[in-house]
NUTINU-543362 format. One line per field, with one value per residue (C-alpha): residue in three letters; x, y, z. Coordinates in pm, 1 decimal. Layout:
// NUTINU-543362
palum = [ALA:...]
east = [X:...]
north = [Y:...]
up = [Z:...]
// end
This chain:
// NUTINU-543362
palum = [UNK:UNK:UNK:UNK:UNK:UNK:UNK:UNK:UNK:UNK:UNK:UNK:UNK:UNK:UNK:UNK:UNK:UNK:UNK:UNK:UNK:UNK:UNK:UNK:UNK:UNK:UNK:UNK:UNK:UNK:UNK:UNK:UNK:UNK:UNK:UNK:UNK:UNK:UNK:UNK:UNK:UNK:UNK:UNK:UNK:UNK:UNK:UNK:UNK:UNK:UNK:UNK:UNK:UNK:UNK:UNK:UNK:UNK:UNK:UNK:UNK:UNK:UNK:UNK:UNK:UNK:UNK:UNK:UNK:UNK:UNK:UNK:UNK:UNK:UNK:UNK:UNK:UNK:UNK:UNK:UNK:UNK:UNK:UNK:UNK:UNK:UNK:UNK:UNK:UNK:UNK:UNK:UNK:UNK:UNK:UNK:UNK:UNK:UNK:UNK:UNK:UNK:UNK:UNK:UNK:UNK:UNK:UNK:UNK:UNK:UNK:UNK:UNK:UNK:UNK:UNK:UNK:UNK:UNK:UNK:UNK:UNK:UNK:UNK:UNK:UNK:UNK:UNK:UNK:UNK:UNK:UNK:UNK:UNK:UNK:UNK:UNK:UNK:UNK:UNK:UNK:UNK:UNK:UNK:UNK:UNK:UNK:UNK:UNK:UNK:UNK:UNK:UNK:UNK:UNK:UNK:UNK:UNK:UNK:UNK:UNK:UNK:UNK:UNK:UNK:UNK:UNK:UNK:UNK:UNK:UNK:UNK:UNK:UNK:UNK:UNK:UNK:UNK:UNK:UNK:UNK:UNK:UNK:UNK:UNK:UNK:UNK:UNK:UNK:UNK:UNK:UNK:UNK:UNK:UNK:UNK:UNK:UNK:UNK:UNK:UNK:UNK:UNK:UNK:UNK:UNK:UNK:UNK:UNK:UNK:UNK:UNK:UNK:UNK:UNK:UNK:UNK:UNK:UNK:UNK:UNK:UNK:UNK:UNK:UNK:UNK:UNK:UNK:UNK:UNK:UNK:UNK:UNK:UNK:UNK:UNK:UNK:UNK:UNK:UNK:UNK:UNK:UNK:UNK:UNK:UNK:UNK:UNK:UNK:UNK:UNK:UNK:UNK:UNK:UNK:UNK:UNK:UNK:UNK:UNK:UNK:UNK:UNK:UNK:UNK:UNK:UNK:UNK:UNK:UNK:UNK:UNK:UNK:UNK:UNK:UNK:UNK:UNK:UNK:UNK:UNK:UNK:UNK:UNK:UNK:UNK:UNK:UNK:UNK:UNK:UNK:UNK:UNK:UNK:UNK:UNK:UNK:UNK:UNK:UNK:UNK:UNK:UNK:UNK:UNK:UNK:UNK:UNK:UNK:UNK:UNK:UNK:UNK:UNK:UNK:UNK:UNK:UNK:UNK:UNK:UNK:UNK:UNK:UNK:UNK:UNK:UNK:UNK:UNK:UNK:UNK:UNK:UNK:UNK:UNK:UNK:UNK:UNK:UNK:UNK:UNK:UNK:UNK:UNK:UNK:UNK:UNK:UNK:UNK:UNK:UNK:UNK:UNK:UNK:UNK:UNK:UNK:UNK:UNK:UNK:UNK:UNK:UNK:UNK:UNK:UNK:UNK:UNK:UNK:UNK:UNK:UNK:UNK:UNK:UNK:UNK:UNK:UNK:UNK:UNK:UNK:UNK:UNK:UNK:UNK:UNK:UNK:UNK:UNK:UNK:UNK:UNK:UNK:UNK:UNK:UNK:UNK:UNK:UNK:UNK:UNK:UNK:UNK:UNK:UNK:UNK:UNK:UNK:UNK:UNK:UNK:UNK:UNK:UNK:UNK:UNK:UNK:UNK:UNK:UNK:UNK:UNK:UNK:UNK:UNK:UNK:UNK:UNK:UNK:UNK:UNK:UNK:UNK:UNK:UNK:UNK:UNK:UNK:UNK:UNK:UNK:UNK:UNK:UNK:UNK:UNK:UNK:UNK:UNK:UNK:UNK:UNK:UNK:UNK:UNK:UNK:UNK:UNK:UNK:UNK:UNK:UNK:UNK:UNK:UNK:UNK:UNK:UNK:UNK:UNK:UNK:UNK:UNK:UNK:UNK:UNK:UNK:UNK:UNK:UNK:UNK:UNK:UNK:UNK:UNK:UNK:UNK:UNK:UNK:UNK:UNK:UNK:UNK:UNK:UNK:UNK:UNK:UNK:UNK:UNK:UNK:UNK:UNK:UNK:UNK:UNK:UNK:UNK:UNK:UNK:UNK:UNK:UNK:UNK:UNK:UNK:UNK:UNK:UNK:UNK]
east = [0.0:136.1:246.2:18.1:47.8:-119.0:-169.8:-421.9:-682.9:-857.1:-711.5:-898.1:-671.9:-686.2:-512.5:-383.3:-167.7:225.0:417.4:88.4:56.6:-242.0:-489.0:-473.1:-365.6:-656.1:-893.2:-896.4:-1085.6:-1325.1:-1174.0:-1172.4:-895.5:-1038.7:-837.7:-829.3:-477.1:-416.7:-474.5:-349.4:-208.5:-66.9:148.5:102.9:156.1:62.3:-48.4:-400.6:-340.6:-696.6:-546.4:-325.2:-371.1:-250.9:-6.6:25.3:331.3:504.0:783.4:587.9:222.4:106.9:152.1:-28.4:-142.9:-45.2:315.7:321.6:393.5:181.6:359.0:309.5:220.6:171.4:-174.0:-329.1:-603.7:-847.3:-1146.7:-958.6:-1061.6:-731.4:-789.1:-1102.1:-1049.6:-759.6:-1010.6:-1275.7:-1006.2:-874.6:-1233.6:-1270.8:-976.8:-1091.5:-1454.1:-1387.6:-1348.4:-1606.2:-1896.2:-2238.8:-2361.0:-2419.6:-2746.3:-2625.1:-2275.5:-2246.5:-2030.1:-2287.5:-2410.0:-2069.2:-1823.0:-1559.4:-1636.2:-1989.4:-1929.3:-1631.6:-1866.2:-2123.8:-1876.3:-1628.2:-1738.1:-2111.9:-2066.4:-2170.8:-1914.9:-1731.1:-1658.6:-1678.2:-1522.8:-1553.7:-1445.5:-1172.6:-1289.0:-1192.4:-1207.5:-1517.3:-1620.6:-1242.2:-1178.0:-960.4:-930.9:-1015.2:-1358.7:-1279.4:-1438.8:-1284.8:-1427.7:-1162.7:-1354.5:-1454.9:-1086.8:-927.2:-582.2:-555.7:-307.4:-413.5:-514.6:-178.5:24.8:-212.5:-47.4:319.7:334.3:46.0:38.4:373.9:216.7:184.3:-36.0:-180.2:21.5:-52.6:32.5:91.7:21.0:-175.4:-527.0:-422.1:-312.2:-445.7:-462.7:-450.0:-293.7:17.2:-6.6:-89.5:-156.2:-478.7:-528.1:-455.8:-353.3:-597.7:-671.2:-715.2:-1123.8:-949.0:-909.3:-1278.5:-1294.8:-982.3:-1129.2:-1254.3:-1465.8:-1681.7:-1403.0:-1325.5:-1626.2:-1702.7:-1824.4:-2024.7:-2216.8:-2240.0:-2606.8:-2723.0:-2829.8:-2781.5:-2598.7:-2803.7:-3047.6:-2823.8:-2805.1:-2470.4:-2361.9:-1984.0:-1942.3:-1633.1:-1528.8:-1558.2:-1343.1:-1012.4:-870.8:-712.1:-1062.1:-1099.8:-1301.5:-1578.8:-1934.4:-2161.5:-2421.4:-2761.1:-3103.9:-3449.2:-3678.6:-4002.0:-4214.5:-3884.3:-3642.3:-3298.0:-2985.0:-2654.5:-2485.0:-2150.7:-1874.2:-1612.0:-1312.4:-1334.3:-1028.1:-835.0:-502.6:-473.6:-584.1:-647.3:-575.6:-787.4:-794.9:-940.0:-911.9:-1124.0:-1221.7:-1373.7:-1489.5:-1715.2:-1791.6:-2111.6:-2295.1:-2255.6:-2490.6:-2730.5:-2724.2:-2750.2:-2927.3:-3094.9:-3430.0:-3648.9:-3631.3:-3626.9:-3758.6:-3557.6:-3584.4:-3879.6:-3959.6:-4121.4:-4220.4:-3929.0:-4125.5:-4193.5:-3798.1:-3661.9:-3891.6:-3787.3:-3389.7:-3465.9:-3642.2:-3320.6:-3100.8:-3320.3:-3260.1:-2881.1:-2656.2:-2352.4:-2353.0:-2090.8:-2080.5:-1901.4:-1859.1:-1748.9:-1427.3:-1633.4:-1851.8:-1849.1:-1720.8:-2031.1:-2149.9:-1851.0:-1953.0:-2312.2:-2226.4:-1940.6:-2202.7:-2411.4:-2186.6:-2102.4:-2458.3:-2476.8:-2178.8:-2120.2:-1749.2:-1726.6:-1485.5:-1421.2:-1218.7:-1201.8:-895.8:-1068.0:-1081.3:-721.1:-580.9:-169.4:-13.2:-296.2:-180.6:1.3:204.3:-41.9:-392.9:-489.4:-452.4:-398.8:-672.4:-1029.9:-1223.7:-1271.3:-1221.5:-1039.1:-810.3:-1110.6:-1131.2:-802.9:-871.8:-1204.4:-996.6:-1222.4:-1026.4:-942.2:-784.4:-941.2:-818.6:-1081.2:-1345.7:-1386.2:-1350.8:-1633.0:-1879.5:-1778.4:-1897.9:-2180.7:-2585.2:-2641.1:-2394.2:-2513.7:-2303.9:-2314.6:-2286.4:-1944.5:-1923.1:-1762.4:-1785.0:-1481.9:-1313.6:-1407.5:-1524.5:-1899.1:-1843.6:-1598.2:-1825.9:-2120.5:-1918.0:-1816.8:-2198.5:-2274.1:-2546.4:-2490.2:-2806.9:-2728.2:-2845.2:-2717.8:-2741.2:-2640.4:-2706.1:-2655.1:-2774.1:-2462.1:-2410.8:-2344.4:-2672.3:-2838.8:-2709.9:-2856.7:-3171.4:-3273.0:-3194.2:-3221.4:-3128.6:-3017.5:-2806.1:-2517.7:-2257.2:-2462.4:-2726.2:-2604.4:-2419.7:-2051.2:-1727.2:-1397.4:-1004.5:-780.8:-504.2:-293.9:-479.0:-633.4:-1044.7:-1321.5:-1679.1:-1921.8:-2320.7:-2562.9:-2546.0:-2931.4:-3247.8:-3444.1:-3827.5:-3841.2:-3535.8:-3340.2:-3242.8:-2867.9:-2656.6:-2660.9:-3031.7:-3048.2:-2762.0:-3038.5:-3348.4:-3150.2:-3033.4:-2746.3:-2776.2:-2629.3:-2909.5:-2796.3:-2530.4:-2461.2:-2396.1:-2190.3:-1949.6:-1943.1:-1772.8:-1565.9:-1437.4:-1297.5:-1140.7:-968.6:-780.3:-764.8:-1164.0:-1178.0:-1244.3:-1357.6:-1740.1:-1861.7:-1941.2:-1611.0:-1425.0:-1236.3:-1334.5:-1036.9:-1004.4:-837.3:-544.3:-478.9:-144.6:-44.1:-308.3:-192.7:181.5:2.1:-132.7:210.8:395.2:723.0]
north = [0.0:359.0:562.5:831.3:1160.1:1497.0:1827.6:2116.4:2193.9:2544.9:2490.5:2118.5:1855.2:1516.4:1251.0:1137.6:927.4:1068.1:1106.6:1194.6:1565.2:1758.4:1688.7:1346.6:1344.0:1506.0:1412.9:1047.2:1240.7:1436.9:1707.6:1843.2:2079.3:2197.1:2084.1:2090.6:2000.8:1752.8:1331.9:1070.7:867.6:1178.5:1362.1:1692.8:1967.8:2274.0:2493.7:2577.7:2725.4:2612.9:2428.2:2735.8:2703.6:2884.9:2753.1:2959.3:3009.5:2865.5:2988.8:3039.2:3122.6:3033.7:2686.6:2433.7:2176.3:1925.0:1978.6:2025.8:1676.6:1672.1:1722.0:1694.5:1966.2:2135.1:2405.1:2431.5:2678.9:2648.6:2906.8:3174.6:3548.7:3557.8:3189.6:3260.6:3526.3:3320.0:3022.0:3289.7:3465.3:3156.9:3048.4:3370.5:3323.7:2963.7:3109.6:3449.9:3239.2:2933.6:2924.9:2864.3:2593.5:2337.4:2245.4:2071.4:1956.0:1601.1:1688.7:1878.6:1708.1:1582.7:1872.6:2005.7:2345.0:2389.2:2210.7:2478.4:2730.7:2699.9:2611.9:2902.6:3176.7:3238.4:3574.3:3729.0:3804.8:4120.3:4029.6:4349.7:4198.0:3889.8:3605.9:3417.7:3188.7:2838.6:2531.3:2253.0:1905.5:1883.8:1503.3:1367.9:983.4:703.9:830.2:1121.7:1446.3:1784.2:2126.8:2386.8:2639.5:2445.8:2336.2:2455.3:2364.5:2148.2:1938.3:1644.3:1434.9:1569.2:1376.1:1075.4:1036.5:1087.5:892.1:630.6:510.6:689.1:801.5:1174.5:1252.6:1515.1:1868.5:2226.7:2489.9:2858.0:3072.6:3239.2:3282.9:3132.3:2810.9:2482.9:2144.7:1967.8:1677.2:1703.2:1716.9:1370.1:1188.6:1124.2:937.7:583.1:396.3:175.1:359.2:682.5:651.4:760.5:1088.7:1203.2:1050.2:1246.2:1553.0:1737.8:1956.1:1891.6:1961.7:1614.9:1369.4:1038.2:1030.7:712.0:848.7:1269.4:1301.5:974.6:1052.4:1334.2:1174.8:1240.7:1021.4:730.2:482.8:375.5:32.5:-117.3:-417.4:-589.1:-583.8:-963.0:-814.6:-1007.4:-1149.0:-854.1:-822.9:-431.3:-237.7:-55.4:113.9:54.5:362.6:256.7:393.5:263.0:490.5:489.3:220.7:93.1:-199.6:-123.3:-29.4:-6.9:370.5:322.2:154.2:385.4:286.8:270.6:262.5:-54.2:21.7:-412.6:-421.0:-169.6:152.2:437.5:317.2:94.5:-9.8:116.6:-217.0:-320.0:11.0:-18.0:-408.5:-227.3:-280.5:-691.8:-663.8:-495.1:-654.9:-1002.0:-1113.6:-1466.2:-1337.5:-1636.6:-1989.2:-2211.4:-2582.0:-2619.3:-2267.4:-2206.3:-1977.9:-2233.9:-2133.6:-2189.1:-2445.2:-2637.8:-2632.4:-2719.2:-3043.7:-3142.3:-3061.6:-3303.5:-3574.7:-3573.8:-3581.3:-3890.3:-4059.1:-4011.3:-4272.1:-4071.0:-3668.1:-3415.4:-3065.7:-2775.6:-2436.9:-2057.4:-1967.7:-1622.6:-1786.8:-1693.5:-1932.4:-1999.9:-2066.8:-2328.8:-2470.4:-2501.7:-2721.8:-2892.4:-3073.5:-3119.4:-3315.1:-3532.3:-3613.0:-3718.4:-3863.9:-3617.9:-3548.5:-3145.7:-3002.1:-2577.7:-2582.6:-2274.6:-2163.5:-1941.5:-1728.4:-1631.6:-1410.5:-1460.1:-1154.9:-907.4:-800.0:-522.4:-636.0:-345.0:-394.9:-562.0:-973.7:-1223.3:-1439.1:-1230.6:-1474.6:-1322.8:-1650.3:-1893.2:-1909.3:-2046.1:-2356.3:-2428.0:-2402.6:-2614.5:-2854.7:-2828.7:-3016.9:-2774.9:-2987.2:-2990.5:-3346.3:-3458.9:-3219.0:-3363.1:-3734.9:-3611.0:-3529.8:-3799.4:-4048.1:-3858.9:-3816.5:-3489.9:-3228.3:-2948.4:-2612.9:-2355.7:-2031.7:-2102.2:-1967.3:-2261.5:-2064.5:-1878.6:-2220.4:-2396.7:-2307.0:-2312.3:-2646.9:-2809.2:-2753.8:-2886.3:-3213.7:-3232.3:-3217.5:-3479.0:-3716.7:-3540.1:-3368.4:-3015.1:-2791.2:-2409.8:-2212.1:-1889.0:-1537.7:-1436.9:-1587.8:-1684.5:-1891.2:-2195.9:-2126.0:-2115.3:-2503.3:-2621.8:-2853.3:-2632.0:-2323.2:-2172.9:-1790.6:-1677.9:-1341.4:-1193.8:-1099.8:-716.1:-898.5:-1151.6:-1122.3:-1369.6:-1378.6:-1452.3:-1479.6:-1227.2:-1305.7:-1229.1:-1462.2:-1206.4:-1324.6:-1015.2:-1043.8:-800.6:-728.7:-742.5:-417.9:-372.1:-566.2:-641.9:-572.2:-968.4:-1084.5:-1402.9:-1666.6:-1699.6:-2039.3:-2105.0:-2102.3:-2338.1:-2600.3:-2626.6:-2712.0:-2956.0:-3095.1:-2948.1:-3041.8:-2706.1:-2527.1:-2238.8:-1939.1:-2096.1:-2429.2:-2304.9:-2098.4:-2432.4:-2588.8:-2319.4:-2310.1:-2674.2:-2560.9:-2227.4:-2248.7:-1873.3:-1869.9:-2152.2:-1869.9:-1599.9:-1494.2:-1451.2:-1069.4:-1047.4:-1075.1:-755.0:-479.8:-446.2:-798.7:-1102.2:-1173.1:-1548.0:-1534.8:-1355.9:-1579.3:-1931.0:-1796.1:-1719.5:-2112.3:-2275.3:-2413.1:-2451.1]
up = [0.0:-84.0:197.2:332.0:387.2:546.5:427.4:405.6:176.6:241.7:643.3:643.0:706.8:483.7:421.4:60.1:-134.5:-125.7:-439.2:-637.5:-764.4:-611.8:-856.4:-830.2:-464.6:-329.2:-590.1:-459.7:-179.0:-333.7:-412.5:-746.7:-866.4:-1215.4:-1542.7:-1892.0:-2010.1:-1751.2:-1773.8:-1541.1:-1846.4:-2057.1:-1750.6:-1707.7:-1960.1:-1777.4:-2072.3:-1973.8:-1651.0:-1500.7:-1209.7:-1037.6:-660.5:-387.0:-174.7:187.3:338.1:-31.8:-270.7:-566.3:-370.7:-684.9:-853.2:-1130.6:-920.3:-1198.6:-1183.1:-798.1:-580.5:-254.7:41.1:388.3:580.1:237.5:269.8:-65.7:-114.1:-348.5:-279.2:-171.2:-366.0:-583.6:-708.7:-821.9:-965.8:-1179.3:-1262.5:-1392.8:-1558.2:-1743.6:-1776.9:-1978.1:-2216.8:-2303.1:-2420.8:-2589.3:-2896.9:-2800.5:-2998.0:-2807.0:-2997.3:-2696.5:-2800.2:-3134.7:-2969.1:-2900.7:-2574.3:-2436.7:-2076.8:-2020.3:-2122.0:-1909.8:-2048.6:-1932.2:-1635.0:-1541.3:-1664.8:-1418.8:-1125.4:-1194.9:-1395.8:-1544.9:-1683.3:-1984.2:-2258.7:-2279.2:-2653.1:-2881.3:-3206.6:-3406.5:-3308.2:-3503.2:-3757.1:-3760.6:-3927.6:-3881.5:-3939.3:-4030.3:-4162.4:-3925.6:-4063.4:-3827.6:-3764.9:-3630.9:-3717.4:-3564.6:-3509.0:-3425.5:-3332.0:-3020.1:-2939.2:-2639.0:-2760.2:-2423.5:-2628.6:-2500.5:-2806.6:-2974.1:-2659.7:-2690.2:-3019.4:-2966.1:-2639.1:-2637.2:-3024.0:-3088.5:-3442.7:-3416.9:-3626.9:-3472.4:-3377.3:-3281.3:-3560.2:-3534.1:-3206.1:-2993.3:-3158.2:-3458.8:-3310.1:-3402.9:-3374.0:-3692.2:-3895.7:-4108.0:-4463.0:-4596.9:-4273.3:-4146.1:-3840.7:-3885.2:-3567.1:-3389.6:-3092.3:-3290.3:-3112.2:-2759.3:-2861.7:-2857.8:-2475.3:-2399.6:-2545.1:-2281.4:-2460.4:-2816.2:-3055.2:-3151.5:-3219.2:-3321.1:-3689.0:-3557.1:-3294.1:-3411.0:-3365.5:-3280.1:-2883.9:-2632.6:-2355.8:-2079.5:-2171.4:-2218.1:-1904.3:-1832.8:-1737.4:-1670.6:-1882.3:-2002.4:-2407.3:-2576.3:-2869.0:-2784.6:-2475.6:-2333.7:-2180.7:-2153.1:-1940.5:-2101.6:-1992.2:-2214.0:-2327.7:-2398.3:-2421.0:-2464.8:-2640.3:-2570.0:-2787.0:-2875.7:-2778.6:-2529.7:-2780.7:-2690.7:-2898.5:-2801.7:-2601.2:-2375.9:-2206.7:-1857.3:-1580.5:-1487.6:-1416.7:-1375.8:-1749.4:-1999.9:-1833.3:-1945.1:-2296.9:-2560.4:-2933.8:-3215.9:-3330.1:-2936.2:-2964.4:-3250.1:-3133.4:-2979.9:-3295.4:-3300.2:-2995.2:-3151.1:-3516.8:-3674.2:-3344.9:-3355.9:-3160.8:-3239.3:-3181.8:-3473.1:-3591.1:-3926.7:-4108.9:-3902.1:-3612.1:-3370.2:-2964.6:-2738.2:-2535.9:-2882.0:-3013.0:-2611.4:-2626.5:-2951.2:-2836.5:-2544.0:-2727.1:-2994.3:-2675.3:-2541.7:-2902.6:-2972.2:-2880.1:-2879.5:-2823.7:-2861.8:-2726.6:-2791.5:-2652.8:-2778.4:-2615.7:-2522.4:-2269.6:-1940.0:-1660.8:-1528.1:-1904.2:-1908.4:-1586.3:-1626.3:-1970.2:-1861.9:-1623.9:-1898.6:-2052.6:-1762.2:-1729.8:-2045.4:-2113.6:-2446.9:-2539.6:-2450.6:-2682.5:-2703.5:-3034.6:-3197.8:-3345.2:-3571.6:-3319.2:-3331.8:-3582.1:-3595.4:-3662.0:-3562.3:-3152.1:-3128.2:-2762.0:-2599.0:-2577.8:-2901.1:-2938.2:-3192.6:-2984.7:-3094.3:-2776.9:-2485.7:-2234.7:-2386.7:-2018.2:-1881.2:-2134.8:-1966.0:-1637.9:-1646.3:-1872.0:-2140.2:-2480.4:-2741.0:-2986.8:-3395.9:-3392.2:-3124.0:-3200.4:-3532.2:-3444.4:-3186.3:-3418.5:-3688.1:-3402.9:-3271.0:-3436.1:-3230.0:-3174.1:-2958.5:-3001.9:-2746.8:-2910.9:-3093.6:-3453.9:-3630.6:-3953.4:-3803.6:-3794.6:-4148.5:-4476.1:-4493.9:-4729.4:-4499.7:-4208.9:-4441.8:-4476.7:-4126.2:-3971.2:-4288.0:-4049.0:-3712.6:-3577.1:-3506.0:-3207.9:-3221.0:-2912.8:-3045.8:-2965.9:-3292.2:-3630.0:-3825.3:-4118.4:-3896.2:-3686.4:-4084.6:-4071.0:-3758.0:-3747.2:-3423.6:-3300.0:-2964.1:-2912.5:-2630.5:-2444.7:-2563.8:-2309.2:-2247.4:-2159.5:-1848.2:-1601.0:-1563.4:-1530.7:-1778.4:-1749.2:-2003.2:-2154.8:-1866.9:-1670.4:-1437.1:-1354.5:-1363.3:-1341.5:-1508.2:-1455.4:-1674.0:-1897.6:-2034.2:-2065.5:-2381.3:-2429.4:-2411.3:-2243.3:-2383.1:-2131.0:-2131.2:-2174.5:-1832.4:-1819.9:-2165.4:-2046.6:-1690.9:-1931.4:-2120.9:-1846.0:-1656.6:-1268.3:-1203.5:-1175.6:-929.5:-963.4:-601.6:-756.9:-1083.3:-883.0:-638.9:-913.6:-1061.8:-680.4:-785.3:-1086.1:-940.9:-596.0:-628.9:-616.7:-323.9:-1.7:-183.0:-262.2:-606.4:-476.6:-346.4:-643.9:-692.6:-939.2:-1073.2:-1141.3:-922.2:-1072.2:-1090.6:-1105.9:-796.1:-602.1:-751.1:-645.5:-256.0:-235.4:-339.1:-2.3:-47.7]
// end
């Protein structure tokens, strides 16, 4: 644990984290020092001047908070007349060229601007002259769409660029009110994070050509959810609103903070995964190309159960654990071969050694640590042997060639349990739809073998059961979250004392706690 320290704030005496600078120091507790240019992962820059404080009885009395360590003893003031006056000053400089156009600005509800605004300044412009004309709906590749007149030249999407993707492809040009951020001559944006600029953006000057005008943000709900995209497993909150007469949509994914995983970022591509949850949903269950009651296609799923000889089962690496769990007793019960081959999932060549991985599933750690097979050779002479195979939400299209996976299922029975309708769903005899991973609430183990759990995100006008709920109707004797984690408690030492609402939010990392059971 980090040492502690005391100091001051406006003559009250707390308690913070040493070696922090003030912002960060004492806004773990509560107290915000206002910022624009400043960001935990960028370091501080100091140009915009909104975070001078006062510091009694210091050499400089005045100081930006985000280049000044905490120290004890220190006495910071904050609300005193001649910091004020410097925020509403500053304030003042950043809108003399701002245009008021908050009611068609995407930012607008969660902009540092108008937050600043009303905390700091709310005074009417003393503007006598034009203001300077800039540039807007500027092109910036990647998605991103710029309007400079909105830009506070905070800087920070420029360092996002030179120290996070190392691409810089973003500077500032010329000076004072003629200065700019822009891209050079020739070079769009083009690395794969280029989306993290718009959330670093702390006012409405750079936007998201794929959500401009699609919602005002206060009406979206917010929910913390964890990105299936690849097996880094990144932290997201996922935006979604349910309009009236209408069904419960997710508009966007944002990056949200785990230091233990993805930091404050994300990747454009598990960015824009939003819209597989919404589209190419298998809502209906099906009988052969026909929609069919639920009831109707379960009974006929459990009389082809009764009648095969030999079964085979296979699973998506993106299930949760309890999804593993719950069908991994399945097949003991019913003496199927369980198989979670999928090495379609996994695209050599395409991780980057930051956040972005070759392996596109978001649990495939878990196959291993339930000790689920994940070999092609014994999948295959699986469902050569078996009449029924029953696939739980795996898209083997990612595996084979729609003709090679045509010859494979040659006389084996086919049940798809898929939340989405895929060309290998279009092959199955039945069809059972069921959540996505917004929808249900589980748990999964990144790529660096670190286990976090994540609550459901948003229900549907008619909610879908999820796998776990399926595997119990076909017969799964685990018919309990109580009884699911009772198993995964088997599986993972780590998970053998511990709660399933005690599981850090930041993530247990397995490795640390395997390391803490060894005896030498």
């Amino acid at each position: 644990m980090a040492d502690k320290i005391k100091l001051f704030v406006n003559g009250v005496e707390v308690e913070v984290e040493a070696g922090k600078n003030l912002i960060d120091a004492v806004g773990a507790v509560g107290i915000e020092i206002p910022h624009l240019c400043y960001h935990p992962a960028l370091g501080a820059d100091g140009n915009c001047r909104m975070c001078l404080v006062g510091i009694e009885d210091g050499r400089p009395p005045l100081v930006p908070a985000c280049k000044t360590p905490a120290m004890a003893g220190m006495k910071v003031l904050l609300d005193a007349a001649h910091i004020k006056k410097i925020q509403h000053d500053v304030m003042e400089l950043e809108l003399i060229n701002h245009p008021t156009d908050c009611p068609v600005c995407d930012q607008a509800g969660e902009c540092k601007l108008q937050d600043y605004y009303m905390a700091f300044d709310q005074a009417e412009s003393r503007m006598n002259v034009p203001q300077v004309v800039k540039g807007k709906k500027m092109d910036f590749g990647a998605g991103v769409v710029h309007d400079q007149e909105r830009c506070v030249v905070c800087g920070r999407c420029v360092r996002f660029c030179r120290q996070i993707t190392k691409t810089g492809e973003l500077g500032i040009i010329n000076r004072t009110d003629d200065a700019r951020v822009n891209i050079f001559p020739g070079r769009p944006l083009s690395n794969r994070y280029a989306g993290n600029v718009v959330d670093l953006c702390p006012v409405g000057a750079m936007t998201s050509r794929d959500f401009r005008f699609k919602q005002r943000v206060w009406f979206l709900k917010k929910a913390p959810g964890i990105c299936h995209g690849c097996a880094k497993g990144c932290n997201i909150t996922i935006d979604h609103n349910r309009e009236k007469y209408k069904d419960d949509i997710i508009y966007r994914f944002r990056p949200r903070l785990n230091e233990q995983v993805n930091g404050y970022f994300i990747c454009d591509a598990g960015r824009l995964s939003y819209k597989a949850e919404n589209e190419g949903r298998l809502t209906e269950a099906r009988l052969g190309n026909k929609a069919r009651p639920i009831d109707d296609v379960l009974a006929a799923c459990t009389r082809e159960i009764e009648r095969a000889e030999k079964i085979a089962l296979v699973l998506s690496p993106n299930c949760s654990l309890e999804q593993m769990a719950a069908v991994q007793a399945l097949a003991e019960k019913l003496g199927a071969f369980l198989s979670g081959y999928s090495d379609g999932y996994i695209k050599p060549g395409d991780g980057d050694g930051y956040l972005i991985q070759d392996d596109k599933a978001a649990n495939r750690a878990g196959l291993g640590l339930l000790g689920i097979d994940c070999s092609r050779e014994a999948f295959e002479s699986a469902v050569q042997q078996a009449q029924l195979l029953i696939n739980f939400n795996n898209d083997l299209t990612r595996s084979y060639k729609e003709s090679d996976l045509k010859k494979l299922l040659q006389g084996t029975k086919v049940i798809a349990v898929s939340s989405h309708d895929t060309p290998g769903t279009a092959l199955a005899d039945l069809a059972i739809p069921v959540a996505s991973y917004s929808e249900y609430a589980g748990s999964v183990v990144n790529c660096d073998n670190i286990l976090q759990s994540f609550a459901k995100g948003l229900s549907k006008n008619n909610d879908l059961a999820d796998i776990c709920a399926i595997a119990v109707q076909l017969g799964s004797p685990l018919g309990s979250p109580k009884e699911r984690f009772a198993l995964l408690q088997q599986s993972i030492s780590a998970l053998k004392d511990l709660e399933p609402d005690k599981i850090p939010a930041q993530g247990l990392n397995l490795n640390d706690s395997e390391a803490a059971n060894v005896t030498a």
